[in-house]
RONUVEX-88033 format. One record per residue: chain; x, y, z of N, C-alpha, C in turn. Coordinates in nm, 3 decimals. Layout:
# RONUVEX-88033
+-------+---------+---------+---------+---------+---------+---------+---------+---------+---------+
! kette !    n_c1 !    n_c2 !    n_c3 !   ca_c1 !   ca_c2 !   ca_c3 !    c_c1 !    c_c2 !    c_c3 !
+-------+---------+---------+---------+---------+---------+---------+---------+---------+---------+
!     A !       X !       Y !       Z !       X !       Y !       Z !       X !       Y !       Z !
...
+-------+---------+---------+---------+---------+---------+---------+---------+---------+---------+
This chain:
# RONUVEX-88033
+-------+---------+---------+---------+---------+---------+---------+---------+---------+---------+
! kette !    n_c1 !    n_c2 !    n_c3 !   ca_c1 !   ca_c2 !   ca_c3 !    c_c1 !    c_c2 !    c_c3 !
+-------+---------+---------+---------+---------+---------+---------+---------+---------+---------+
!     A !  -2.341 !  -2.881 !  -1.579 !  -2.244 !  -2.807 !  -1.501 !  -2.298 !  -2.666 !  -1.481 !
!     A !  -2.282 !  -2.599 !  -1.589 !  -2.348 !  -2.464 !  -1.552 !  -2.317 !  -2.374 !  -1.424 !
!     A !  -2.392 !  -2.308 !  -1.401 !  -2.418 !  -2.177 !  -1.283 !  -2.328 !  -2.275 !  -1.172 !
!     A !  -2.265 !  -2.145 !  -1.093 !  -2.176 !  -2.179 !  -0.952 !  -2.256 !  -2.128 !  -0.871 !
!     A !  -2.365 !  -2.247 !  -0.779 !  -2.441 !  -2.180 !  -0.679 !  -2.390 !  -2.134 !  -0.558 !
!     A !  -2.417 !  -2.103 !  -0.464 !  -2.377 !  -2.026 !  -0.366 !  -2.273 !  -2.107 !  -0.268 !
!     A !  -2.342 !  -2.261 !  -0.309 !  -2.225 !  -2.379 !  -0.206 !  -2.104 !  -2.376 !  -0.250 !
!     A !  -2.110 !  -2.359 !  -0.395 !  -1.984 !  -2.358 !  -0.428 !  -1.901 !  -2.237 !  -0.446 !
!     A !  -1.942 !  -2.116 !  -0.419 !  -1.834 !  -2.026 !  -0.407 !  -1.814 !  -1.995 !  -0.193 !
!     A !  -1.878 !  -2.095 !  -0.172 !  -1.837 !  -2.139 !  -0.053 !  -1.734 !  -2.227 !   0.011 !
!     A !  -1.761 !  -2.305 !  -0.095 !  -1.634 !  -2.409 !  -0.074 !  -1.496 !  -2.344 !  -0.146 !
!     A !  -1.512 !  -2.248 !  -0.254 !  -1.374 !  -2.163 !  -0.298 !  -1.356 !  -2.098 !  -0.183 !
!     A !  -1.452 !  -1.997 !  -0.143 !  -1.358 !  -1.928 !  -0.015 !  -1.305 !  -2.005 !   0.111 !
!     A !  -1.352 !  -2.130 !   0.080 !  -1.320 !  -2.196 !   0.253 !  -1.148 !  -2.214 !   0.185 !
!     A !  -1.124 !  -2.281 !   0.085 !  -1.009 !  -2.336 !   0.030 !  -0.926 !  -2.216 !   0.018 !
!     A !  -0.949 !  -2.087 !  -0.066 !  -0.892 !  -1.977 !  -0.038 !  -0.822 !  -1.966 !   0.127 !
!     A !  -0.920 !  -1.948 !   0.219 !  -0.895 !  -1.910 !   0.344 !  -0.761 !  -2.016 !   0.422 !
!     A !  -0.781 !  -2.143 !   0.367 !  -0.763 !  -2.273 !   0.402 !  -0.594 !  -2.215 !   0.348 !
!     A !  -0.548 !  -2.172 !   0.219 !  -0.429 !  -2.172 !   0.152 !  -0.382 !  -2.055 !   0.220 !
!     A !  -0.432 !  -1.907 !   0.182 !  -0.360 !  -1.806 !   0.213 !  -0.403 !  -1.750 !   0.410 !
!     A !  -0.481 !  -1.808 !   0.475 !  -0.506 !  -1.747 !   0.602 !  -0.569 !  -1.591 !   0.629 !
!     A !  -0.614 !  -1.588 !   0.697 !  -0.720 !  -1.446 !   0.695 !  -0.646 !  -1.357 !   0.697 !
!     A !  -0.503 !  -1.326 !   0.759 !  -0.432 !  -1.193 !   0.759 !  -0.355 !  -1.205 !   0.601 !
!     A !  -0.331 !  -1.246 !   0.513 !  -0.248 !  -1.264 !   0.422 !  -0.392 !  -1.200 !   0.332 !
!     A !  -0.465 !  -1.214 !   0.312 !  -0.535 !  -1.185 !   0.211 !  -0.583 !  -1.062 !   0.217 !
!     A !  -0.573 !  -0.957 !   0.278 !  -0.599 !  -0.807 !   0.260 !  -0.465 !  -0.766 !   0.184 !
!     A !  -0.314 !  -0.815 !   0.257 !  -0.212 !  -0.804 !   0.165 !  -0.228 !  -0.832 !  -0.001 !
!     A !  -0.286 !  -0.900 !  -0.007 !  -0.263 !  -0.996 !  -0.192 !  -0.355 !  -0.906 !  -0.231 !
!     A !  -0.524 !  -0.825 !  -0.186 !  -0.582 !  -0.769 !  -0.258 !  -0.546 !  -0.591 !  -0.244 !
!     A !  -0.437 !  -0.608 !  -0.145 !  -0.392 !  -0.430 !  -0.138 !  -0.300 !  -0.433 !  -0.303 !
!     A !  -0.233 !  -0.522 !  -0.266 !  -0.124 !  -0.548 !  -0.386 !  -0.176 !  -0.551 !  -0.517 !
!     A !  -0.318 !  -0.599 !  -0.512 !  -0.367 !  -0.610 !  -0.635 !  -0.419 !  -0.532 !  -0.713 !
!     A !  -0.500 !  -0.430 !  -0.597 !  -0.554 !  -0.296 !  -0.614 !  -0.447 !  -0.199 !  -0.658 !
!     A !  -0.319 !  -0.205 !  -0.621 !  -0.251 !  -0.098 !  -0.662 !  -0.169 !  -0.166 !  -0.794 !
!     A !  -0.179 !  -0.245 !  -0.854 !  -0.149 !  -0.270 !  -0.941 !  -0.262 !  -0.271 !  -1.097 !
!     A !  -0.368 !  -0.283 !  -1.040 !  -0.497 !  -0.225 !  -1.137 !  -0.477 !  -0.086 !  -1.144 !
!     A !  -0.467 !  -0.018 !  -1.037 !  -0.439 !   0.133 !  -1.056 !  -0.348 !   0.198 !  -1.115 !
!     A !  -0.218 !   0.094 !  -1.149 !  -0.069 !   0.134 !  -1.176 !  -0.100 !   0.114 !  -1.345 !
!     A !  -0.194 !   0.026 !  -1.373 !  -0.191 !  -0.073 !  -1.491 !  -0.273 !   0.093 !  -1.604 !
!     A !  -0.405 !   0.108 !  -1.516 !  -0.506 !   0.216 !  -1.564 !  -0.397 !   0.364 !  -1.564 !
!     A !  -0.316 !   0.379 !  -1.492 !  -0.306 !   0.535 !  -1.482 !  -0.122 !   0.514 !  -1.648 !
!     A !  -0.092 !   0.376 !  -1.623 !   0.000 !   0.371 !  -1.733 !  -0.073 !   0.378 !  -1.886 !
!     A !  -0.198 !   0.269 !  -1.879 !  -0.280 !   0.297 !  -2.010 !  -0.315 !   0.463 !  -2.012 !
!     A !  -0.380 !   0.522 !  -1.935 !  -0.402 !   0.667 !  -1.982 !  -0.295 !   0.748 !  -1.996 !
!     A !  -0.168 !   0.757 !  -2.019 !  -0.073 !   0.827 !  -1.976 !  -0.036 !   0.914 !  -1.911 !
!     A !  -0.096 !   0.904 !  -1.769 !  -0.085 !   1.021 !  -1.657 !  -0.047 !   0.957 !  -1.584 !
!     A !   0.044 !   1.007 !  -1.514 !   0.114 !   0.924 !  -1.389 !   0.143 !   1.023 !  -1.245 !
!     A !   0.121 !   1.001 !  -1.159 !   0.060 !   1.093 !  -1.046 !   0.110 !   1.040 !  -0.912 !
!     A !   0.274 !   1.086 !  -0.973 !   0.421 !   0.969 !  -0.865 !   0.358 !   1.103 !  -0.760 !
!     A !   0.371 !   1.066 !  -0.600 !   0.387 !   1.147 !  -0.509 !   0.491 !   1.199 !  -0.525 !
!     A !   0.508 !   1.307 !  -0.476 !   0.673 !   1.426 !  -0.493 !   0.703 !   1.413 !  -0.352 !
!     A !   0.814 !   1.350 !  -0.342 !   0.881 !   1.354 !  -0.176 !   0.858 !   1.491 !  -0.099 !
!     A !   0.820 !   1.492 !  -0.010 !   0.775 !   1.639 !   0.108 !   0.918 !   1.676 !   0.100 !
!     A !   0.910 !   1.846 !   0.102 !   1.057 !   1.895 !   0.130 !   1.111 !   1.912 !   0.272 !
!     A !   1.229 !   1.879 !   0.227 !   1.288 !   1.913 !   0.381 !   1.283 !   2.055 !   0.431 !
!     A !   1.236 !   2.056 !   0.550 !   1.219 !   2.144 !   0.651 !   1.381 !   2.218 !   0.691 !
!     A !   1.423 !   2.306 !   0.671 !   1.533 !   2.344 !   0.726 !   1.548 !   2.329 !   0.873 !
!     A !   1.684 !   2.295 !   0.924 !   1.709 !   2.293 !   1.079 !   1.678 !   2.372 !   1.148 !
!     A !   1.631 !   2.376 !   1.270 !   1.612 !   2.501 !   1.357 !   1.753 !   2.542 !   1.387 !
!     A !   1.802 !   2.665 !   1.396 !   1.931 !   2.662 !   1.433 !   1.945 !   2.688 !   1.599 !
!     A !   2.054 !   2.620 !   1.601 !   2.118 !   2.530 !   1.750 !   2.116 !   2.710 !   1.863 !
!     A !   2.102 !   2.632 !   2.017 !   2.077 !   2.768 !   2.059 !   2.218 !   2.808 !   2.119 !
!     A !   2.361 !   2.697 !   2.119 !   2.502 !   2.719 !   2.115 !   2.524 !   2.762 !   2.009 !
!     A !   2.615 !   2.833 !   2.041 !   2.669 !   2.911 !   1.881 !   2.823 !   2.888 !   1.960 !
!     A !   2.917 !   2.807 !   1.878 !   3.060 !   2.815 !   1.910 !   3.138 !   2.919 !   1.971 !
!     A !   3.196 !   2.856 !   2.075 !   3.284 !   2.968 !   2.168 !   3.222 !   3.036 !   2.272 !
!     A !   3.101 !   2.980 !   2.268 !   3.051 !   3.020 !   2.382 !   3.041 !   2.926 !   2.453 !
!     A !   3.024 !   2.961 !   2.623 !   3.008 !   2.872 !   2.713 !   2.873 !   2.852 !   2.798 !
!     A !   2.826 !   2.773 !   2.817 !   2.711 !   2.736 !   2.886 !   2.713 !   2.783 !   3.007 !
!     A !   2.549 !   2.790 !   3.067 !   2.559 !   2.823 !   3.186 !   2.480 !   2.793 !   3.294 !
+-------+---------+---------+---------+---------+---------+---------+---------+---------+---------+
């Protein structure tokens, strides 16, 4: 049995391709990647959550009540 020559990690990716389809599988290895990353940054204990962007205050309105347009 031994060594997996090259036919045969040919015939895994055909069967891979065959199960999940070519667009599905960048999904499963995005997913996977950020879960190796989630896994490493929990073992080191640093965690490096994005901080929601602040809100921008409103521009204020160029009506100001009681007045009338023109």
């Amino acid at each position: 049995m031994g060594e997996f020559s090259i036919f045969h990690w040919l015939v895994v990716l055909a069967v891979i391709l065959i199960f999940f389809g070519g667009k599905r599988i960048p999904e499963i290895m995005k997913g996977f990647g950020e879960g190796i990353r989630s896994f490493k940054d929990g073992m080191s204990g640093t965690s490096q959550t994005p901080q929601p962007p602040a809100q921008a205050p409103a521009p204020p309105s160029a009506d100001k009540p009681g007045e009338e347009k023109k």
